[in-house]
N, C-alpha and C positions, 0 to 999 in steps of 0.2 A: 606447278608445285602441288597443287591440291588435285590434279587429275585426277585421281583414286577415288575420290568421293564423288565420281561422276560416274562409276558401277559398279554395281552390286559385289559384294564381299563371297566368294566361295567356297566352303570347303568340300571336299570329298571326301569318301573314304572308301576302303576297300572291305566287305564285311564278308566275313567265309559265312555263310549260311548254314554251314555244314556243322560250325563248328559251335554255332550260336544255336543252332537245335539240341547237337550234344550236349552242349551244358546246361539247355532245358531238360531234356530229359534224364540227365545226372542230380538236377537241383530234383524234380517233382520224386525221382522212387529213392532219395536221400529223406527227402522232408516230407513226406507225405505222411498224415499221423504222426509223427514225430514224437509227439507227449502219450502215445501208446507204446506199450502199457505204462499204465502210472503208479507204478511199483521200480521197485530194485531190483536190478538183472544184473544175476552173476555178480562179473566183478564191477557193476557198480559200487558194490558195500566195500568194497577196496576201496576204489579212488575217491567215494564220495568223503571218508575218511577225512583227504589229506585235503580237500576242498576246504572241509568245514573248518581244516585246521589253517588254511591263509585266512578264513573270512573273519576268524578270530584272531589272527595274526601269533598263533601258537605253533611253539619249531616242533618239526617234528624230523624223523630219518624213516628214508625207503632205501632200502639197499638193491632193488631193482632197476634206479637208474637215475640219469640228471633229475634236476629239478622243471626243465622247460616244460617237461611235457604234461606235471601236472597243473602247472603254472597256465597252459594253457586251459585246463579245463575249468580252471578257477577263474579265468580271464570272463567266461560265460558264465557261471555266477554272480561273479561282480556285475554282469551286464544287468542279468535281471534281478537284482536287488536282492540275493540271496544273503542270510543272516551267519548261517552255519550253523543253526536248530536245527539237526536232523539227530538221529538216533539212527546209525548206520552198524546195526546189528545183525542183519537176518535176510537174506536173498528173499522176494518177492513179497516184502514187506509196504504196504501203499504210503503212498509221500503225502505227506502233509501240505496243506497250502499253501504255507509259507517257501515248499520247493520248486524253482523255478524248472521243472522239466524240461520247458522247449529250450530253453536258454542254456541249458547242463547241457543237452545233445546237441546243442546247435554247431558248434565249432568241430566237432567230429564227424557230423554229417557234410559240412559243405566241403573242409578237406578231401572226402570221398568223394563227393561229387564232381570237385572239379578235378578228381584225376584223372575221369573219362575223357573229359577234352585234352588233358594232358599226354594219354594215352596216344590219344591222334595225331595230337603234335608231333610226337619223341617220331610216330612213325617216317612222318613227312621228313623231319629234320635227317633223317638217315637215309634219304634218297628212295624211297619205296612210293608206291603208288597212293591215291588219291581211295582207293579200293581196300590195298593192305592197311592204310590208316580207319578206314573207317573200320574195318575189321576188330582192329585191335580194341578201340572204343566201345564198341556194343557188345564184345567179350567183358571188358571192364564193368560194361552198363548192368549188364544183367548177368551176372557172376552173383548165386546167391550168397556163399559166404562175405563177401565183399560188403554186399547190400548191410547181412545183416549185422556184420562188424561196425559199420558206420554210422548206423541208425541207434546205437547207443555210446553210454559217455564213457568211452573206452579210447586209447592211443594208438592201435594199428592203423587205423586209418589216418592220422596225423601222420604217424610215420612213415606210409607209404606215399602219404602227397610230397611231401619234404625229400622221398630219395627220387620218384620221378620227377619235383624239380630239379634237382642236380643235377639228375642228367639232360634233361632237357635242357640247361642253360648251357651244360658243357660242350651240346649238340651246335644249340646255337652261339658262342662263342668260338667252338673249332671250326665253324662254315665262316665266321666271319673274317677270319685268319687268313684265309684263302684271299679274299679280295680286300678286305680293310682292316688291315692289324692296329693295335692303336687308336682306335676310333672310339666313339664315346659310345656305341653300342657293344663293341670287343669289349672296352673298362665293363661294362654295365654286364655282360653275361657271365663274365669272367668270375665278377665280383660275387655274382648271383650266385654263383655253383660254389663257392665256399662259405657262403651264408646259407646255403640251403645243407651243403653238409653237416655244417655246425650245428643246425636243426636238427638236423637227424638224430645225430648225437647225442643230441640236449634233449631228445624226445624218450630213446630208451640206448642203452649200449648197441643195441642190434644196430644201430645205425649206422655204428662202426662199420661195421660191414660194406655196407653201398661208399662210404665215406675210404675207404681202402683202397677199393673198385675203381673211384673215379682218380684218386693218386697214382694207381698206376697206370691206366691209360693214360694218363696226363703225362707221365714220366715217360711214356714209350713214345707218345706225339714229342715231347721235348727235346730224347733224346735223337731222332729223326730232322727237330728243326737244326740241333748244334752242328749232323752233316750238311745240311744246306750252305755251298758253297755261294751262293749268290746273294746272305745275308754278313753283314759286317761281322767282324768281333761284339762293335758296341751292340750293335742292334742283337745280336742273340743273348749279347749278358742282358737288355733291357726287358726280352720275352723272361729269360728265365728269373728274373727279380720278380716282372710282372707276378709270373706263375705262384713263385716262392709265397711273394705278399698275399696272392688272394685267397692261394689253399694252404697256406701253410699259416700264416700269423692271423690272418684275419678269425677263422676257426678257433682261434685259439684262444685271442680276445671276445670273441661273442661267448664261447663255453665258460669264463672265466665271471662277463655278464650276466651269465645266466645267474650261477652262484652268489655274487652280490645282490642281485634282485630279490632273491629266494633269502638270500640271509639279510637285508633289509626288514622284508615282511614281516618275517619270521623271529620279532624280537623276543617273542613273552618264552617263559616256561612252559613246559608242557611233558607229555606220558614219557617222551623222547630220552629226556635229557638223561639219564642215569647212564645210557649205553658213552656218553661225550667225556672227555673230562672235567676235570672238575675247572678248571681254567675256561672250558668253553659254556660250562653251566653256569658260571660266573658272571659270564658276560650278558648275558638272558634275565629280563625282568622276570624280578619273583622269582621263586622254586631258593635254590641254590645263592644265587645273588642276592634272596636278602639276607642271608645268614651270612655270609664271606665280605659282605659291602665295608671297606674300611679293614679290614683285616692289614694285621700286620706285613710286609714283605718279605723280612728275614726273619728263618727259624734262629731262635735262640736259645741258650742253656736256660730249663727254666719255664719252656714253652710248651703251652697245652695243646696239643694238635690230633687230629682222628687222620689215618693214613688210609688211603685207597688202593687198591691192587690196580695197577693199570691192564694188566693181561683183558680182566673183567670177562669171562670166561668163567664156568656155564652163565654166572652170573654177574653185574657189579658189585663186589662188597665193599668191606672196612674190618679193619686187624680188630679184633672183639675179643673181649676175655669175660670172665664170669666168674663167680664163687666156686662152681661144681668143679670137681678134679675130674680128671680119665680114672676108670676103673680100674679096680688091683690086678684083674685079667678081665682081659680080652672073650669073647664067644670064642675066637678060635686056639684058646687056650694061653695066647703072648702075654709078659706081663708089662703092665707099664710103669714108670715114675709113680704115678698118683700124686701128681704134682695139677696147678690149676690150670686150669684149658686154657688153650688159646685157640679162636674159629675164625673163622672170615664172616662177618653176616652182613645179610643183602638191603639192611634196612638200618635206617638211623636210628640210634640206642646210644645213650651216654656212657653205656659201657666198650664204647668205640674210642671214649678220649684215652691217651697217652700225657704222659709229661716225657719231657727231652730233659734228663740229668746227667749233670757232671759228677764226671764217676770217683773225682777226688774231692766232690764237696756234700754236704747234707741237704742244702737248701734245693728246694721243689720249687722256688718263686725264679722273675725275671730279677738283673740285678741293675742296679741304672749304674752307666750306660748299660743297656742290654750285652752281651757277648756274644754275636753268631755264631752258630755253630757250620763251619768251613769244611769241605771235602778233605774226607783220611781222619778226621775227627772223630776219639772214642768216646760214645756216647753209652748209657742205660738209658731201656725205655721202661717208666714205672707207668703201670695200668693206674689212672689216676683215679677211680671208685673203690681198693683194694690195696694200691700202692704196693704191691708187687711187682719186681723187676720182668720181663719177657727175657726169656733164657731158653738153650739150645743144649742138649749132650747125648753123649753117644747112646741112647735109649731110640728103639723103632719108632716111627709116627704108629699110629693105628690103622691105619689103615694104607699106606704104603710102608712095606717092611726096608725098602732096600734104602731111605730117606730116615732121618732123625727128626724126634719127637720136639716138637715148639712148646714153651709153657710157660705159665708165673709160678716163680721159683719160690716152693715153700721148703724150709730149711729142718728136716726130719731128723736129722746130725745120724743120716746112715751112712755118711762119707762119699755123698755124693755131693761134691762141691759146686758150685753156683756156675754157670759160665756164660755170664748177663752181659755181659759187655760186646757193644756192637760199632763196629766202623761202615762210616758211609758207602765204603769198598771194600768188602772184607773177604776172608777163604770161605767162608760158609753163610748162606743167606737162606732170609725166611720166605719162603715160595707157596704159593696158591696151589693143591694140587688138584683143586677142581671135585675133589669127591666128597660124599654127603657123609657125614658123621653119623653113626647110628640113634635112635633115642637117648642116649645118655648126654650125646652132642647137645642134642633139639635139633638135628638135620640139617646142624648149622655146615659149612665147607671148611675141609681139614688144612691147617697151615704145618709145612713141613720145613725141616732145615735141610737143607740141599749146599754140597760143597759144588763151589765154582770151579774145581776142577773135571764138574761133568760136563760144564759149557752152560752160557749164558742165556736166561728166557727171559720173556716178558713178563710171564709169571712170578718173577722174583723183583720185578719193582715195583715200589711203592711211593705215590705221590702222597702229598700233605696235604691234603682237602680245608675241611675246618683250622683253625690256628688263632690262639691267641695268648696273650702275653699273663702268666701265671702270676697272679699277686698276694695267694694263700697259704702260708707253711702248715698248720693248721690242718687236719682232713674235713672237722665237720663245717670250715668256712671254703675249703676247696670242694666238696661237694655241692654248695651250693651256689660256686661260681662255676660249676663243669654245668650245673642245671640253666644257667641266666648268663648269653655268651656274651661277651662285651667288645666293643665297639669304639675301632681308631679312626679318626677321619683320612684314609689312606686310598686316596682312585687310583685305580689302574684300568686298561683299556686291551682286550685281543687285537691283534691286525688283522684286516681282512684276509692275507694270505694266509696268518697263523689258522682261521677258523677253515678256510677254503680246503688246505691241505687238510687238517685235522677229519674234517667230513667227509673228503674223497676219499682218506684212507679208510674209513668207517665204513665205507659206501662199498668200496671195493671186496674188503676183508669179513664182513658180517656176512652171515649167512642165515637165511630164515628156516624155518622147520621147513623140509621138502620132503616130508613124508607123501607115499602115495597118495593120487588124487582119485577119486571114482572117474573120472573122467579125462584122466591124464593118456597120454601117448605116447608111444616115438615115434622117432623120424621116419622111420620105413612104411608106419601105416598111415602117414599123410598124404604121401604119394599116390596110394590107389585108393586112397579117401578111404581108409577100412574103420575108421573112427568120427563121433560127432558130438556134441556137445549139448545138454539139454539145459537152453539156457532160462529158460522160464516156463512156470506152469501157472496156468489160470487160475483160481485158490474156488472157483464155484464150477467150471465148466471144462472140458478138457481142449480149449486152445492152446498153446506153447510155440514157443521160439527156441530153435535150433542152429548151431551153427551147423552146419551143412551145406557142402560145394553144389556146384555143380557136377556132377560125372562124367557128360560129354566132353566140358573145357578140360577137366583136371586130368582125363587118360589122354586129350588131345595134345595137351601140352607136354606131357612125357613123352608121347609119342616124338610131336614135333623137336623137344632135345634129341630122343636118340637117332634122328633122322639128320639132324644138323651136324653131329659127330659123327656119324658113317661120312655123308657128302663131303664135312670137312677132310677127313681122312683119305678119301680116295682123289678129292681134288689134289691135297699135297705128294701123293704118292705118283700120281701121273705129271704133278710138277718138276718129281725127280727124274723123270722120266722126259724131260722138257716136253710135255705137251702139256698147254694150257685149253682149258674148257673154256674159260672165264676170261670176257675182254679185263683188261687191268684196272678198270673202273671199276666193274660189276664187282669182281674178287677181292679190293680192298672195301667195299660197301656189306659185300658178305661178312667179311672176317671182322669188322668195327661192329654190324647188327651183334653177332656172336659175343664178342668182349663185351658189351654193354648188356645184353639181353642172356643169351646162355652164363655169362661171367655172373651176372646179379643172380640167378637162379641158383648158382653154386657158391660163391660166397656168403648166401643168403639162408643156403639149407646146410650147405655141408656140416659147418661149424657144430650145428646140436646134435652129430652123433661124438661128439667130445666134451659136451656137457653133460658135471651131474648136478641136474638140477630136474624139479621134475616141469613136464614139457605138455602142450597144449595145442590142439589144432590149430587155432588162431596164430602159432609161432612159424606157421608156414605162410603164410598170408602175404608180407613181402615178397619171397621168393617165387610165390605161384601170377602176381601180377607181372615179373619178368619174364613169365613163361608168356602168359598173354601177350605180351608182347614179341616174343619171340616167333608165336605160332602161325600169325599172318606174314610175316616175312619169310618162313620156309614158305607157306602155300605161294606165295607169290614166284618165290624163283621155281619153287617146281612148274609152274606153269609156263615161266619166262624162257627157263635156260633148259629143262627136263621133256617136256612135251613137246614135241618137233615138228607136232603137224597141227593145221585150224583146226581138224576135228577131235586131236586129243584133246588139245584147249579144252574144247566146247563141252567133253565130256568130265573133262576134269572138273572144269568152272559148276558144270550141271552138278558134279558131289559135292564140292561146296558150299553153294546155295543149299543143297539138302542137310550138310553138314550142320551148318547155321542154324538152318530151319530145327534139328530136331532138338539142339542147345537149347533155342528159346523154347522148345517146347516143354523140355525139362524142367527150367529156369518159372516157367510160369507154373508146371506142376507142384512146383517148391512152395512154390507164393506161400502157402499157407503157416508152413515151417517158417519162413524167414520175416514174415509180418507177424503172424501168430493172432488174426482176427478173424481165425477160423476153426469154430469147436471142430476136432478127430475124436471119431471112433478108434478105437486102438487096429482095426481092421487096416482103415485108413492111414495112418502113423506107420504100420510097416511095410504098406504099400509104398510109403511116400521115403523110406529109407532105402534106397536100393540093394545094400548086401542081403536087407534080411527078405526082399523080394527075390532076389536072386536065391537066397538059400530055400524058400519057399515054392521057387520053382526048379530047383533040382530036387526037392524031394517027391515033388508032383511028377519025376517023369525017373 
């Protein structure tokens, strides 16, 4: 019973050596200097931003994308005892003490790093050589863009470790399919490649993309398992549930995670909130919430309330009126009412309260019981500092002619009668039109009346922000209950979906200024690297950091696409032709490299010549690590299936070794761009740019 204690205990293991060097040498030109420079690059003053706003627990919106991926850069904050004292005002501004550097770039460097060995893996998993994997890896390793993507607190590099695990789990889940479906390594890759999706996702939108890529490969293996005559019914509906749950619900629930997490943190008020509504400013300590805390729930006749435009477009306002009338004429000669303004303004003013009056009684107060006022309900709204009704008639806005003029109705007995009376649903409604009012306004934004027979905007609704229950008939004891808001003990609580939706929509539909960038691009000049990015300059010396490729990789791997889409091409054309080049293994190993590797390359890039938004080298950065991968598996079949003799081999092999050889040569001429701990003379700098080397020596000849 006890024999076992009679020798020694063993374990083995099996260590790739290959693969433990690669991730040494991914970890050392990831982290090396790390806390150089010890300033703000680029778009750190971006994201250090949103850092300092979890470490404060301040909500804030980025309409660039989930919340994971700054959550993770704040995760590394959190590590090193970061406060959220920074003044994140000015690219190459030096960090104070209190910022933890190594610890800001740490989590963005080791993503990078380890997607060298991941590199290797993806190769092996799809049946290529022990050669093409290491290929692919030491493209990855010494990729200077890459490097210097990684080496700051920036998300391309999260984002690219998160889509090469997806597919690498997908690789090793569809090989396990083969021999042990069901198993608790199949559960676990399976599982893996829809968690690492959902990362992606969560990281920026572009993740989408590889998140697509792997659904439908999935869906083209699934659709292949349902002809497999050799599995049950049950067993193919148990794959395809499988499948459903891991990439379909699981995704869906971690995206959903992420946002609770992120709106957990993120209780306090902060710069944000004016863009949310007033419902979800509400919910937010301080700002918002302490004015509304207790507020009543139903409007009532009688009820003092400031209304919000929800369109919130150019700006967010509130229905505003004032003393001053619109002018007798117009600059361009129109005349108007000369009745009292009505403006939308972007700032809180007491001249933003309303009273809600019943239009067949005098009284301005609540009545006990209160009386809500119910949908189809005709109401006046008296400006409650003025007590003038808000009235509409057929007189132009000012500034939209073809829209009627909004006002407080002053009674000049010119026979232009009053037409104050408003229903919650009515023929004609008071609409935002977005444009600035001239100096007369104060440049406050014009409100027009617009009939709903032109069709319905968002523009034209208006939520009840502020609200409370009117107890002064009185003007000079209603003025100084509009100055001092009073207070019901009445909680109410958002749902998490209520805020989830409400932010996604925000998230999706906001658009930031995209005005040119000095440093912006398109798509087309990524490709042949015709663009670079000057991401930092020394403030005493002339060292800098450059986002800047490699040249050899980046034309190699165009190359290598369009050599994969010619071979694909003439292989299918001689397949019509029934002649196969390709044993049926090698052919479906070709054509799964391509989906995963040419496919990532094109889901990846295609997409931004359909965006307007403006665009940055760095946005090709996913799609060119596909290429990398892509590249050693052409050179491998051209050698396998293309060369036909040992001695082509040998000469082929001999241009790739040299091939290699002159990448890292590049890769280390770069060094100094891509570290930047090395002053340039300007002589230097555009030796070290290759267009403007290239342009320099066409003109020398």
């Amino acid at each position: 019973m006890w024999g076992f204690l009679k020798r020694p205990i063993v374990v083995t293991a099996d260590i790739n050596l290959s693969l433990v060097a690669l991730t040494g040498m991914g970890l050392l030109s990831r982290l090396w200097r790390l806390t150089y420079p010890p300033a703000v690059v680029f778009d750190e003053v971006y994201y250090g931003q949103y850092i300092s706003f979890y470490m404060k627990r301040i909500f804030f919106l980025d309409d660039s994308g989930p919340p994971f991926g700054h959550m993770v850069l704040a995760l590394g904050g959190y590590l090193g005892g970061f406060d959220g004292h920074f003044l994140w005002n000015r690219i190459g501004a030096e960090y104070s003490s209190n910022v933890p550097v190594w610890s800001l770039r740490l989590l963005p460097a080791l993503a990078g790093a380890l997607s060298v060995p991941m590199a290797y893996q993806i190769v092996l998993e799809l049946h290529f050589s022990h050669c093409a994997a290491m290929g692919a890896a030491l493209l990855m390793l010494i990729e200077n863009a890459l490097i210097t993507q990684s080496r700051l607190m920036l998300l391309e590099s999260v984002l690219i470790f998160f889509n090469l695990l997806a597919v690498l789990s997908y690789l090793k889940f569809f090989n396990c399919q083969k021999h042990s479906p069901f198993s608790l390594s199949w559960w676990f890759w399976l599982t893996l490649t829809g968690v690492a999706c959902s990362c992606a996702v969560g990281i920026k939108y572009m993740g989408m993309f590889t998140y697509v890529l792997m659904l439908a490969v999935a869906a083209v293996h699934a659709w292949h398992l349902i002809g497999d005559q050799t599995l049950s019914n049950v067993c193919v509906f148990c794959h395809l549930l499988a499948r459903a749950v891991a990439l379909l619900v699981i995704p869906v629930v971690l995206y959903l995670l992420f946002f609770y997490v992120h709106l957990i943190l993120l209780f306090r008020s902060g710069p944000h909130d004016q863009i949310m509504s007033s419902a979800f400013q509400a919910s937010l300590e301080g700002g918002l919430a302490r004015i509304t805390q207790g507020q009543p729930l139903e409007v009532a006749f009688g009820s003092q309330v400031t209304l919000r435009n929800v369109f919130g477009k150019p700006v967010p306002c509130w229905l505003h009126s004032h003393q001053d009338t619109y002018p007798m004429i117009y600059e361009n000669g129109r005349g108007s009412s000369h009745q009292q303004q009505v403006t939308c303004y972007p700032f809180k003013d007491v001249n933003n309260w309303w009273i809600v009056k019943d239009p067949g009684r005098h009284q301005l107060v609540v009545s006990s019981p209160p009386r809500p006022v119910r949908h189809g309900d005709m109401v006046q709204l008296v400006h409650g500092m003025t007590t003038r009704s808000l009235n509409t008639h057929d007189v132009a806005a000012p500034l939209s002619p073809h829209s009627q003029e909004v006002s407080c109705y002053i009674d000049y007995n010119i026979s232009m009668p009053a037409q104050n009376l408003w229903r919650l649903v009515s023929k004609a409604a008071a609409r935002l039109s977005g444009a600035h009012l001239p100096d007369w306004g104060y440049r406050q934004l014009e409100i027009v009346g617009e009939k709903l027979s032109r069709g319905y905007h968002e523009s034209m609704v208006w939520n009840v922000e502020e609200h409370r229950y009117g107890a002064s008939q009185e003007q000079r004891e209603r003025e100084r209950e509009l100055h001092s808001p009073a207070q019901v003990d009445v909680s109410r609580n958002l749902s998490f979906m209520a805020r989830f939706l409400e932010l996604q929509w925000k998230m999706l539909v906001l658009r930031s200024d995209d005005s040119e960038h000095k440093y912006s691009s398109s798509p087309l000049e990524w490709v042949t690297l015709d663009t670079n990015i000057a991401y930092w300059l020394h403030p005493r010396t002339s060292a800098q950091i450059h986002l800047l490729g490699n040249i050899v990789i980046w034309i190699s791997g165009s190359l290598a696409l369009a050599i994969y889409a010619l071979l694909s091409l003439w292989y299918l054309l001689r397949q019509r032709r029934n002649v196969h080049d390709l044993p049926q293994d090698a052919w479906l190993r070709w054509v799964l490299a391509g989906a995963l590797c040419a496919g990532g390359w094109a889901v990846n890039y295609l997409p931004f010549f359909l965006m307007e938004k403006t665009l940055f080298l760095y946005h090709y950065l996913p799609a060119l690590t596909f290429q990398i991968l892509l590249l050693p598996v052409v050179l491998q079949h051209i050698s396998d299936h293309l060369c036909r003799s040992q001695l082509q081999r040998s000469v082929f092999s001999a241009l790739v070794v040299a091939w290699y050889s002159s990448a890292c040569h590049v890769s280390h001429t770069l060094r100094p761009l891509t570290y930047g701990d090395k002053s340039l003379s300007p002589h230097e700098l555009k030796a070290l740019r290759w267009k403007d080397s290239w342009d320099i020596l066409i003109r020398k000849h």
